[in-house]
VEXVOGU-68266 format. One record per residue (C-alpha): residue in three letters; x, y, z. Coordinates in steps of 0.5 Angstrom, whole numbers, plus 500, padded with zeros to 3 digits. Each point is the difference from the previous one (the first is absolute). Last residue first. Layout:
% VEXVOGU-68266
MARMI   residuo    px    py    pz
MARMI       ALA     X     Y     Z
...
***
This chain:
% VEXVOGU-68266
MARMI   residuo    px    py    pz
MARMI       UNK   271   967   817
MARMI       UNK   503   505   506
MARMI       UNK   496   495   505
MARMI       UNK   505   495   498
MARMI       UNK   499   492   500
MARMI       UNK   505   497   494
MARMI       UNK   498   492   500
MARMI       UNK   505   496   497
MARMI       UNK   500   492   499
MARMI       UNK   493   498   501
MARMI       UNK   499   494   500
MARMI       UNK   502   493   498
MARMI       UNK   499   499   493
MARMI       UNK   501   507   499
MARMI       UNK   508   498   502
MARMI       UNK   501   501   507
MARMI       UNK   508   503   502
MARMI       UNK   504   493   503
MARMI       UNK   504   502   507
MARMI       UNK   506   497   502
MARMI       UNK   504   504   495
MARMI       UNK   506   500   497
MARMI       UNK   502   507   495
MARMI       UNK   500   502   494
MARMI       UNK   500   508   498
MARMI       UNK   493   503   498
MARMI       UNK   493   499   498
MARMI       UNK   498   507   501
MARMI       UNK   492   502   501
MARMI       UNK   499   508   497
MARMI       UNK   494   503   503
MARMI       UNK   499   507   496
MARMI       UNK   494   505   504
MARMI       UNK   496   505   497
MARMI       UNK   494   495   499
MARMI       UNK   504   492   499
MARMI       UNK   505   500   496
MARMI       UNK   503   493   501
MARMI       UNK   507   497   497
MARMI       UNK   504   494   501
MARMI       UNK   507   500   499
MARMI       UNK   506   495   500
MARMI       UNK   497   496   495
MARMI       UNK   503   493   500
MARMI       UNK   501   496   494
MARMI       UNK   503   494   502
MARMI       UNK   497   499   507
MARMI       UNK   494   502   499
MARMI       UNK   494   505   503
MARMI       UNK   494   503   497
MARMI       UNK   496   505   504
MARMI       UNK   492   501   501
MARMI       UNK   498   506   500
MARMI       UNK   495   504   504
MARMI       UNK   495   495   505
MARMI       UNK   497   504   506
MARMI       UNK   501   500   507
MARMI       UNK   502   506   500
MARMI       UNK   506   500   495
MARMI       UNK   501   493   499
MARMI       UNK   506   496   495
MARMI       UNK   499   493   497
MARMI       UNK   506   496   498
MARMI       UNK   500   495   494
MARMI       UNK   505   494   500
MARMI       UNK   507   498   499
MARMI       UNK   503   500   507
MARMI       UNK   501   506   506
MARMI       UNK   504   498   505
MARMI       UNK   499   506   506
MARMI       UNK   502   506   502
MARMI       UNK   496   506   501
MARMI       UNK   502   507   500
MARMI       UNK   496   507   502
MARMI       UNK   499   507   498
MARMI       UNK   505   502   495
MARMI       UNK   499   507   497
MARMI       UNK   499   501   493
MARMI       UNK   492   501   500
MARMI       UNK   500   495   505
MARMI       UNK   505   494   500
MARMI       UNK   498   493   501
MARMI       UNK   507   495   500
MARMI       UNK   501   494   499
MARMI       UNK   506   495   501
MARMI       UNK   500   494   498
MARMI       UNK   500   493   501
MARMI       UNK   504   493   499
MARMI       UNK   498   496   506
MARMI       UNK   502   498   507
MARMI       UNK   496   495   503
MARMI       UNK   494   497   505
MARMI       UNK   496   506   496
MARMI       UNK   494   505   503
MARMI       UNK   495   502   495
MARMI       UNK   500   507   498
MARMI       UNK   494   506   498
MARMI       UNK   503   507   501
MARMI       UNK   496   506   504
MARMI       UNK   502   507   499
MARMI       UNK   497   505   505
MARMI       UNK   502   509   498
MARMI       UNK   499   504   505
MARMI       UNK   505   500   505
MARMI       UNK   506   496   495
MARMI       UNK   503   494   501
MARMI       UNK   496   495   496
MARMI       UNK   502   493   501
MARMI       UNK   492   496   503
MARMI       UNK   501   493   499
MARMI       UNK   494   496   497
MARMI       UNK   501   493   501
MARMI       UNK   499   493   496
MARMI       UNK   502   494   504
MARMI       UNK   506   496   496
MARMI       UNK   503   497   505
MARMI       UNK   497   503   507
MARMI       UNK   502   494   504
MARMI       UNK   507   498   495
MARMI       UNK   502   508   503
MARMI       UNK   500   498   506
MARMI       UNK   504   494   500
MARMI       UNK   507   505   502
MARMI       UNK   496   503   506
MARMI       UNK   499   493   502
MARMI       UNK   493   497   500
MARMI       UNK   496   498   508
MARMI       UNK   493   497   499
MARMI       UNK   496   502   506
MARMI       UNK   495   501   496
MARMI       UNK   499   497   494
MARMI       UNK   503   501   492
MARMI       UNK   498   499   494
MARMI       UNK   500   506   497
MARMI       UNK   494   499   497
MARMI       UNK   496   498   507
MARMI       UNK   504   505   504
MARMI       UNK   497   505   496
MARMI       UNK   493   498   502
MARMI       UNK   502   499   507
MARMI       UNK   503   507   501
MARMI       UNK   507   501   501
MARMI       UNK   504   502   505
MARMI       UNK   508   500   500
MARMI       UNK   503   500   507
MARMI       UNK   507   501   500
MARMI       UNK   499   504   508
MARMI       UNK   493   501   499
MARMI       UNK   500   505   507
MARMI       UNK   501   505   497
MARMI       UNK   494   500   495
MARMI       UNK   503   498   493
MARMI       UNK   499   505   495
MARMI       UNK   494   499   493
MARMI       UNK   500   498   493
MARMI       UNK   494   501   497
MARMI       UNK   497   494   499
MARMI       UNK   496   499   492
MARMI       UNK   496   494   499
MARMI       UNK   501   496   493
MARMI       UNK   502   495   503
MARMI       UNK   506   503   504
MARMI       UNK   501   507   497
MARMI       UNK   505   505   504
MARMI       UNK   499   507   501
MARMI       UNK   505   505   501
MARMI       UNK   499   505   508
MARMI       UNK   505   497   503
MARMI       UNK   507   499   495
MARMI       UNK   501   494   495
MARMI       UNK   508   497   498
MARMI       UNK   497   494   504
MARMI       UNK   506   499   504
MARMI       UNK   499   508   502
MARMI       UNK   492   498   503
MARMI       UNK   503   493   503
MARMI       UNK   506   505   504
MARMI       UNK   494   506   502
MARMI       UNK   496   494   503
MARMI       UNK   494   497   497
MARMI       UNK   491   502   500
MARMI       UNK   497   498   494
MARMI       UNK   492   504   500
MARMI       UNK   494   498   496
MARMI       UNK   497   495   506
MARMI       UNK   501   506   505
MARMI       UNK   495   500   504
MARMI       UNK   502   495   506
MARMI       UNK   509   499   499
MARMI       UNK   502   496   494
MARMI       UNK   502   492   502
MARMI       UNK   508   499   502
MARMI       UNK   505   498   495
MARMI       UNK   507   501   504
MARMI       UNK   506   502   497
MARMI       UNK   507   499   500
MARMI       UNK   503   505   499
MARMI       UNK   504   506   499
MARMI       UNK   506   503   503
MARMI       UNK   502   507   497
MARMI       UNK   508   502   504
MARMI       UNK   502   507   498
MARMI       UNK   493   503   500
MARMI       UNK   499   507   497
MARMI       UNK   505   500   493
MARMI       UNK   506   504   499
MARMI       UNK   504   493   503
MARMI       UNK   498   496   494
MARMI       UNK   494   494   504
MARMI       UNK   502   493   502
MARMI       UNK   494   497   499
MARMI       UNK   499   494   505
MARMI       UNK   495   494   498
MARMI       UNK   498   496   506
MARMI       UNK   498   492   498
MARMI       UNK   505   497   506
MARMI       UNK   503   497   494
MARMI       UNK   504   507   498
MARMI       UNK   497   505   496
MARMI       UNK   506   505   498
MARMI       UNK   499   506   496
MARMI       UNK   506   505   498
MARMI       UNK   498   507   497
MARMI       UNK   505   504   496
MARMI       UNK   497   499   493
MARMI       UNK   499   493   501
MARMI       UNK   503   494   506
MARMI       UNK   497   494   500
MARMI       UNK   502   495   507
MARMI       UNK   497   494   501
MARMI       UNK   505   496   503
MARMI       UNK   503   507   505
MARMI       UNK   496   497   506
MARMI       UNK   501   493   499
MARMI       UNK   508   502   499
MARMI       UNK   500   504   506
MARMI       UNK   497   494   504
MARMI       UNK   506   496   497
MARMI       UNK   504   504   501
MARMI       UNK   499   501   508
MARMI       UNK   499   493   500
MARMI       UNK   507   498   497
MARMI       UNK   503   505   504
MARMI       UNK   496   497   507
MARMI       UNK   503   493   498
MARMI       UNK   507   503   498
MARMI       UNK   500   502   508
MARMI       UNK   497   493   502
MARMI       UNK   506   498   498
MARMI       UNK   505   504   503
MARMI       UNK   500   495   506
MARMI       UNK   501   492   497
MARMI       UNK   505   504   495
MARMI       UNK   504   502   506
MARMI       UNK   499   494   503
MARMI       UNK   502   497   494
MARMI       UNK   507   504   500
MARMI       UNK   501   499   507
MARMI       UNK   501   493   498
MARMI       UNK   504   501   494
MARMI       UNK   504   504   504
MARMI       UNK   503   496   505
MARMI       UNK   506   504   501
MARMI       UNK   496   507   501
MARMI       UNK   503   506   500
MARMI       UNK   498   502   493
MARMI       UNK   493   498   501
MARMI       UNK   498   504   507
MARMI       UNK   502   507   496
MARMI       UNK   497   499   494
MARMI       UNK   494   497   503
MARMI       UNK   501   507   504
MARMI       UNK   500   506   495
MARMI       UNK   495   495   496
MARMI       UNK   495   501   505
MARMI       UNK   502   507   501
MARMI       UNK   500   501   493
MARMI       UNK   492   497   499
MARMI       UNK   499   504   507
MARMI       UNK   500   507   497
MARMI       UNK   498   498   493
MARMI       UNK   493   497   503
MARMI       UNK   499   507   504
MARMI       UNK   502   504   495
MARMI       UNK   495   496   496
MARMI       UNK   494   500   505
MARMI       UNK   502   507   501
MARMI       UNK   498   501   493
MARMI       UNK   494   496   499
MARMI       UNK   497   504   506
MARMI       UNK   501   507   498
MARMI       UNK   497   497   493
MARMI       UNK   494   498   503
MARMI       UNK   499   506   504
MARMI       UNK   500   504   494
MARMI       UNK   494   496   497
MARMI       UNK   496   502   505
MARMI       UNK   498   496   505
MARMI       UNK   492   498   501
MARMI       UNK   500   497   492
MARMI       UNK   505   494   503
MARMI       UNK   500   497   493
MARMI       UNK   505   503   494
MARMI       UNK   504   504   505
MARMI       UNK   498   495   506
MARMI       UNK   504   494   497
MARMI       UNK   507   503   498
MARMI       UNK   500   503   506
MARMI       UNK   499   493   504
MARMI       UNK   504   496   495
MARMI       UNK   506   505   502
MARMI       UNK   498   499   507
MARMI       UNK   501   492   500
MARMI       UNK   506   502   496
MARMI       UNK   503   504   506
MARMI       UNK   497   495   505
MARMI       UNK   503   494   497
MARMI       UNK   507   503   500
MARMI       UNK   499   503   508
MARMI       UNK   498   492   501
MARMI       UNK   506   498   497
MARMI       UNK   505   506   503
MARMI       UNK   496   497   507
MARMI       UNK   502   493   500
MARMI       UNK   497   494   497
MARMI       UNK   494   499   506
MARMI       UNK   495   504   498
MARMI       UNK   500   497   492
MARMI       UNK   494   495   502
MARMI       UNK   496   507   502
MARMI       UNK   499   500   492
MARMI       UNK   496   492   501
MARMI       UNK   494   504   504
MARMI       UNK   494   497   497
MARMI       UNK   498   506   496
MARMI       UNK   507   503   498
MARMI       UNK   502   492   497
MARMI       UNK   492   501   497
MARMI       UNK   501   505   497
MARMI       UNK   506   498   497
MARMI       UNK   498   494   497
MARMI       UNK   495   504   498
MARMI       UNK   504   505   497
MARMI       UNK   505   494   497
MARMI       UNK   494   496   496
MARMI       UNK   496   507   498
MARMI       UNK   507   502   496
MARMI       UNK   502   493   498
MARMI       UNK   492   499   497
MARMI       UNK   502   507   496
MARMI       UNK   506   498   498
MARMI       UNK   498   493   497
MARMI       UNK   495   503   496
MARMI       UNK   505   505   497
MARMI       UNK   505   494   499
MARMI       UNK   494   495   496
MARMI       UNK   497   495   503
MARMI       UNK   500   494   498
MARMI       UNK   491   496   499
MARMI       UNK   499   495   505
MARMI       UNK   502   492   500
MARMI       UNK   500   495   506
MARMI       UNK   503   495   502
MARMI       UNK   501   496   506
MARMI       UNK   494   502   505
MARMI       UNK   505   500   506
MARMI       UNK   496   502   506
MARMI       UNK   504   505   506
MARMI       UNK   495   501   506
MARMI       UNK   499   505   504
MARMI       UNK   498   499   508
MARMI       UNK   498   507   502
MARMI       UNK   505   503   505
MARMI       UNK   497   507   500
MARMI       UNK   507   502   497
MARMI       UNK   500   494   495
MARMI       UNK   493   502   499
MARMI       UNK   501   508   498
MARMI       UNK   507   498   497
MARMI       UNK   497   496   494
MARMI       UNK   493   504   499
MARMI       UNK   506   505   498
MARMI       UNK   503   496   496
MARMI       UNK   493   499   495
MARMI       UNK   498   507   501
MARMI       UNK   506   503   498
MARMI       UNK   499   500   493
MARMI       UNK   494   505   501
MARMI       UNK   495   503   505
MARMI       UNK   503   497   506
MARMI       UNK   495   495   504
MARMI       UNK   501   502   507
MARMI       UNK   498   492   503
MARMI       UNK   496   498   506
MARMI       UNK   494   499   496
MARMI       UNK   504   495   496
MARMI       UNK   500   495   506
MARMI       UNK   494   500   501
MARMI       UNK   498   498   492
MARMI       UNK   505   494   501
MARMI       UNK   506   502   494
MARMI       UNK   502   497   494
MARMI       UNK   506   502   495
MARMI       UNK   502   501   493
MARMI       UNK   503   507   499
MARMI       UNK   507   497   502
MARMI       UNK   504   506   503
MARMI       UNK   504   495   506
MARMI       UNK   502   495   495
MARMI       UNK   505   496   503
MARMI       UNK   498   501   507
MARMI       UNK   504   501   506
MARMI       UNK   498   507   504
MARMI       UNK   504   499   506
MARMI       UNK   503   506   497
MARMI       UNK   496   504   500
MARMI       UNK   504   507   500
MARMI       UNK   506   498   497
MARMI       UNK   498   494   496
MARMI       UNK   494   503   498
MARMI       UNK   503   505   497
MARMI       UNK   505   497   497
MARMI       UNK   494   494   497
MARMI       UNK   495   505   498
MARMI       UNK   505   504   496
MARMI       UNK   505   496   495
MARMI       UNK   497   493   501
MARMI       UNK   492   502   500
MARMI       UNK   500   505   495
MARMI       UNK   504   496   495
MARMI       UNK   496   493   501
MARMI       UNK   502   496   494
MARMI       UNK   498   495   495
MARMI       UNK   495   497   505
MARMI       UNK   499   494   504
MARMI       UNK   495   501   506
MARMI       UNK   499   502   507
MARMI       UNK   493   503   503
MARMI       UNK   499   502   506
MARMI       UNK   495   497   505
MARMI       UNK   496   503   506
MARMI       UNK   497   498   506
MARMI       UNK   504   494   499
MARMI       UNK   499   493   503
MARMI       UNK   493   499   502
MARMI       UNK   499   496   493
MARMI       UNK   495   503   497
MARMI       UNK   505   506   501
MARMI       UNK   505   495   496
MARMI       UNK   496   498   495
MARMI       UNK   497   507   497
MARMI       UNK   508   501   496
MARMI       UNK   500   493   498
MARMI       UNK   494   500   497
MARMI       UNK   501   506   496
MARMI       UNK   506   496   498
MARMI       UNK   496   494   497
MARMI       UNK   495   504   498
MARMI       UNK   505   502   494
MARMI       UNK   503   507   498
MARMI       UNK   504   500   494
MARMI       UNK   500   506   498
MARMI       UNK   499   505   505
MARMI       UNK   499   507   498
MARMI       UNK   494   501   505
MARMI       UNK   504   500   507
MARMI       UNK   496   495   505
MARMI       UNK   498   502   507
MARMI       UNK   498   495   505
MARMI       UNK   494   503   504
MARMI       UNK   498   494   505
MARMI       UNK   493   502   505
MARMI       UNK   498   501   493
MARMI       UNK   495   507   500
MARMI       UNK   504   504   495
MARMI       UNK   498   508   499
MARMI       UNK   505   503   505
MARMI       UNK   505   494   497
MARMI       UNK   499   502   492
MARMI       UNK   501   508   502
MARMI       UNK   507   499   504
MARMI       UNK   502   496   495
MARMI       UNK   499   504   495
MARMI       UNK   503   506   504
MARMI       UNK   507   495   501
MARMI       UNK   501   500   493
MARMI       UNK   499   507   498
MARMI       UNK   494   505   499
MARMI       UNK   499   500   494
MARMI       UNK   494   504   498
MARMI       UNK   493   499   500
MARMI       UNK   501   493   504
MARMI       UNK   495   495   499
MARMI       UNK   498   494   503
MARMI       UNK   497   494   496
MARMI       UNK   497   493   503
MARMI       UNK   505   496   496
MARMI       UNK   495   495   494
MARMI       UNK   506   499   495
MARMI       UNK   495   505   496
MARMI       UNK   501   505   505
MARMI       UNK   507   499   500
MARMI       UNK   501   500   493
MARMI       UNK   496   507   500
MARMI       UNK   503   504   505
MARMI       UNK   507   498   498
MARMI       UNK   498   503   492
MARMI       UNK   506   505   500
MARMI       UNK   500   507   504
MARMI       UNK   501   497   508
MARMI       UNK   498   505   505
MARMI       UNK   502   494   506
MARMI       UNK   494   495   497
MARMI       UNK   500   496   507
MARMI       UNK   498   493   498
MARMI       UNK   496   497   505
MARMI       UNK   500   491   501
MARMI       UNK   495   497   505
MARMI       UNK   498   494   503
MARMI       UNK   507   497   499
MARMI       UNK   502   494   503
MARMI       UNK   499   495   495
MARMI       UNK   504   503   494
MARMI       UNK   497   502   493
MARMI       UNK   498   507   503
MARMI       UNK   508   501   500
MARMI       UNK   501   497   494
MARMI       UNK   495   504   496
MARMI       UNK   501   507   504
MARMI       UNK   508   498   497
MARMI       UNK   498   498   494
MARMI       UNK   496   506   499
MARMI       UNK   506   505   501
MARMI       UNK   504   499   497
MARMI       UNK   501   503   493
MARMI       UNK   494   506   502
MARMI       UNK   506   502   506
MARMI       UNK   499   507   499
MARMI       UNK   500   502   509
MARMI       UNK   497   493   503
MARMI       UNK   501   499   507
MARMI       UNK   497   493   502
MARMI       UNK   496   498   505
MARMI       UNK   498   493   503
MARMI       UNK   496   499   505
MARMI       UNK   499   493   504
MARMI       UNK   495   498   505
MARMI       UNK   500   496   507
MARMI       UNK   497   495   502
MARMI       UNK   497   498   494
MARMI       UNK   505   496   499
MARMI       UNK   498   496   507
MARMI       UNK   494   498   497
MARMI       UNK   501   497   495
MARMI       UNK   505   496   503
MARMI       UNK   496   498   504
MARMI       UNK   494   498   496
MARMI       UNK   504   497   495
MARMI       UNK   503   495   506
MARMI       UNK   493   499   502
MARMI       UNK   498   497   492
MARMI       UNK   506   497   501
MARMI       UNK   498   496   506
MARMI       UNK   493   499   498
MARMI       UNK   504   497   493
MARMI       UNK   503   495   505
MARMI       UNK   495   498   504
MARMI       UNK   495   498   494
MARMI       UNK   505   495   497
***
C-alpha cells in the first residue's frame, strides 16, 4: 500500500513539474467591452495553463478598466484607441508566458475547456500555432473578403475561419510576426507563418457566442482585412503570379496598379507633389483602358472563331480573372481611403485607417493637399517646463495659434512651434502629460486630438489690430455646438471677432487686466449688445449671428472670458 502512494506521490511530482516547464499568458484586447469582459479574465485565469492574464484598455469610455481589474486582470491602458492590432501588440510587449493566447473580450460564453483546447496543441509539440474555428450565426467579412482573396493570392490557405480572434501562439514564434495596428492583425499573423511554414493548426471549440456587428462596423474591418491581404500579396511576391497571362493582363494590372500608386501619394507620399500623384493616376487609367479594350478586342476575336467555345470561354475566364481581382482591389482601396470622408464649407477631410487626416483645402487657399498626423507624445525639451511644442497641423486642429496659453491643472503652457526635426511630434511637459493622461511615446490621431485636450481651458489671442491685444478665455470641445458670433468694436469701429458656444451664464469682461463688467447671456432672451465707457473710449461686445463652434467661451466660472489690453486705454 505504501509502494503505490510513493508512486502517485512521484507521478505529481512529475507532472507538476513538467507544467511548469513552460508558462502561459493570456491577453485580451478591450475597447468598451464593461458587459464581458470580466468573465472572459475570470474563465481565463480559472484555466490550469495560464500564469497570467492582461487586459489591454484600448481608450475605452465605459467601466472596462474597472471590471477587469475587479476580475483580477494585470491592466494595460491606452490613452486612446488605437486599434485591435495595437492592443495586441502592447499586451504582448508587456507579457512574460512563453505561450501568448489571445481572447477577444466580447465572449460570452467562453469556458476553460476551449481555452484548454487552444494551449494543448503547442503543449503538445503539435503546432506553432492554433487558430480557432467555432459555430457562429455568420462570418460576412470572412465569406465575402478574406476568403476570394486568399483564394487568389493564398490559396493553400485552407482554413474555415481564417479572421478567428481566438488564437494561440509559442512566444519565439510570435516575434518573428508584424503585428498590424488594427483588424488585419489576426489574418496577417496568418500569412506571415504560413509564408515562413510554421506549423498552424485549425481546433474547433464548438460554439461560441459574441456581440453582431453592425454594417459600418463590418466596413471597417473588411477594409483593413483586404489591405492587409494585399499587402502582405505585394509583400510576399504573390502579384508576380499574374507575369505568365499575357502582356494585354499585366499592362491591365500595371495601369490600375499605377492608378492606386497615384491616388496613394496624393494623400501620403509628402515627398511628391500632389500633381505628380495626379499625372500618375491618369496615365495609369489611360494605360488600364488601353489594354483592357485590346484585350477584349482579341477575346472576341479568338472566341467567335473557336468551335469549342465553352472550353475556350473558361480559359479566358480563368485569365481575366486576375484583372477583376486587381479592379476589386483598386475599389477597394479607394473606398478605404474615401470611407471617412466629410465635406463643409468647401473643405473634404478624409482620415483613412492608416490614422493620418488630409484636408483638402478651397484652392484660394495656400496649401492644396494638408496631411495631418498622427502624432507622437514625447518629454518637453530641458528648460522648458512651462512651454507645449506641437506641429503647425495639431496647432489648426486645435482651433489655437502660437503664442495662446492653455491651462492643464491650473498651469498655464504657452503654445509653441515644433522644431524641424519633430516631424509630428507634440512635447509636453510631465506635469500635463499626467492630467492629460497620455505617455510618451503614446501615438493619437489627428482626429482623437481634440479628445486629449477636451475640455482644457485656453486664452487665445484674436486681436488684428497693431496696438491693441484682445485675449479670449475658451475650453476646447470634442464636438460641434450651437454658438455665436462676437464681435468688439472700438469707438464704432470693429476690432476683432470671436467664435464660440456661448451658454446660459455670466460672463466677465477685462480692460488691462482689471475686471469692468459682467455680461449676462441667454438663449431665450438674447442681448444683441453690450456696452463699456470706458475714460473717452466706447467698447461695444456684440453677440451676433449663430453659428457652430468647436470652442466653449469661458463663463466667470471658468475664466476670464474677455481681456481688452491697449496702451490707448
Amino acid at each position: 500500500m505504501y509502494w503505490l502512494i510513493l508512486i502517485m506521490v512521484i507521478l505529481l511530482c512529475v507532472l507538476k513539474g513538467r507544467r511548469r516547464d513552460f508558462s502561459v499568458s493570456v491577453i485580451i484586447p478591450a475597447y468598451n467591452e464593461e458587459k464581458t469582459v470580466a468573465n472572459v479574465v475570470k474563465t481565463a485565469k480559472s484555466s490550469s495553463y495560464v500564469d497570467e492574464v492582461i487586459v489591454v484598455d484600448d481608450g475605452s469610455s465605459d467601466n472596462t478598466y474597472e471590471e477587469a481589474k475587479r476580475a483580477g486582470a494585470t491592466i494595460i491602458r491606452h490613452a486612446s484607441n488605437r486599434g485591435k492590432g495595437a492592443a495586441l501588440k502592447t499586451g504582448f510587449k508587456h507579457s512574460n508566458g512563453d505561450i501568448v493566447v489571445f481572447l477577444d473580450a466580447d465572449l460570452k460564453n467562453i469556458t476553460t475547456a476551449k481555452i484548454d483546447k487552444m494551449i494543448k496543441p503547442i503543449i503538445e509539440g503539435r503546432a506553432d500555432i492554433t487558430k480557432t474555428k467555432f459555430k457562429r450565426r455568420a462570418g460576412r467579412v470572412t465569406e465575402l473578403t478574406a476568403k476570394p482573396l486568399l483564394r487568389f493570392f493564398f490559396p493553400e490557405i485552407k482554413f474555415e475561419q481564417p479572421l478567428s480572434g481566438q488564437f494561440a501562439a509559442k512566444r519565439s514564434v510570435l516575434e518573428r510576426m508584424k503585428f498590424e495596428d488594427d483588424y488585419g492583425v489576426d489574418v496577417g499573423i496568418v500569412l506571415d507563418a504560413d509564408v515562413q511554414g510554421l506549423n498552424v493548426k485549425e481546433v474547433d471549440i464548438g460554439e461560441l457566442e459574441h456581440d453582431m456587428a453592425s454594417l459600418s462596423d463590418l466596413n471597417i474591418v473588411a477594409t483593413e482585412v483586404v489591405r492587409t491581404i494585399v499587402a502582405r500579396a505585394l509583400e510576399y511576391g504573390r502579384i508576380t503570379m499574374m507575369d505568365s497571362m499575357g502582356e494585354s493582363i499585366r499592362m491591365c494590372i500595371l495601369g490600375l496598379s499605377l492608378t492606386t500608386l497615384g491616388i496613394f501619394s496624393i494623400f501620403f507620399i509628402r515627398a511628391l507633389p500632389p500633381t505628380v500623384g495626379i499625372i500618375m493616376g491618369i496615365v495609369g487609367v489611360i494605360i488600364a483602358a488601353y489594354y483592357l479594350v485590346a484585350l477584349l478586342k482579341r477575346s472576341y476575336y479568338v472566341l467567335s472563331r473557336s468551335k469549342g467555345r465553352l472550353q475556350v470561354l473558361r480559359s479566358f475566364v480563368y485569365m481575366h480573372f486576375p484583372i477583376l481581382i486587381s479592379a476589386l482591389i483598386l475599389v477597394a482601396m479607394i473606398s478605404a481611403l474615401l470611407g471617412a470622408v466629410h465635406i463643409d464649407e468647401g473643405k473634404i477631410s478624409i482620415e483613412p485607417n492608416p490614422g493620418n487626416l488630409i484636408i483638402w483645402k478651397k484652392n484660394v487657399e495656400n496649401r492644396t493637399f494638408d496631411v495631418r498626423g498622427p502624432y507622437t507624445i514625447d518629454s518637453a525639451f530641458e528648460g522648458e517646463n512651462d512651454t507645449i511644442r506641437l506641429p503647425r497641423e495639431a496647432v489648426d486642429t486645435l482651433g489655437l495659434n502660437y503664442g495662446d496659453i492653455v491651462y492643464i491643472g491650473g498651469v498655464g503652457y504657452t503654445l509653441r512651434e515644433s522644431r524641424p526635426s519633430d516631424v509630428n511630434i507634440i512635447r509636453i511637459p510631465a506635469n500635463a502629460r499626467e492630467v492629460l493622461d497620455v505617455n510618451v511615446g503614446d501615438v493619437i490621431r489627428d482626429s482623437a486630438l481634440r479628445k486629449v485636450f477636451n475640455n482644457i481651458f485656453v486664452v487665445r489671442k484674436i486681436s488684428g489690430q497693431s496696438n491693441i491685444t484682445i485675449e479670449n478665455g475658451v475650453l476646447i470641445e470634442d464636438n460641434d455646438k450651437s454658438g455665436r458670433e462676437v464681435n468688439i468694436y472700438l469707438d464704432g469701429k470693429k476690432i476683432a471677432t470671436a467664435l464660440g458656444a456661448m451658454e446660459n451664464g455670466s460672463y466677465s469682461i477685462y480692460i488691462n487686466g482689471m475686471h469692468v463688467r459682467t455680461i449676462y447671456f441667454s438663449e431665450s432672451s438674447p442681448r444683441e449688445n453690450y456696452t463699456i465707457y470706458w475714460g473717452a473710449h466706447i467698447i461695444t461686445v456684440e453677440v451676433g449671428k449663430p453659428i457652430k463652434s468647436n470652442m466653449r467661451f469661458a463663463t466667470i466660472e471658468d475664466g476670464v472670458f474677455l481681456n481688452i489690453i491697449s496702451d490707448k486705454f
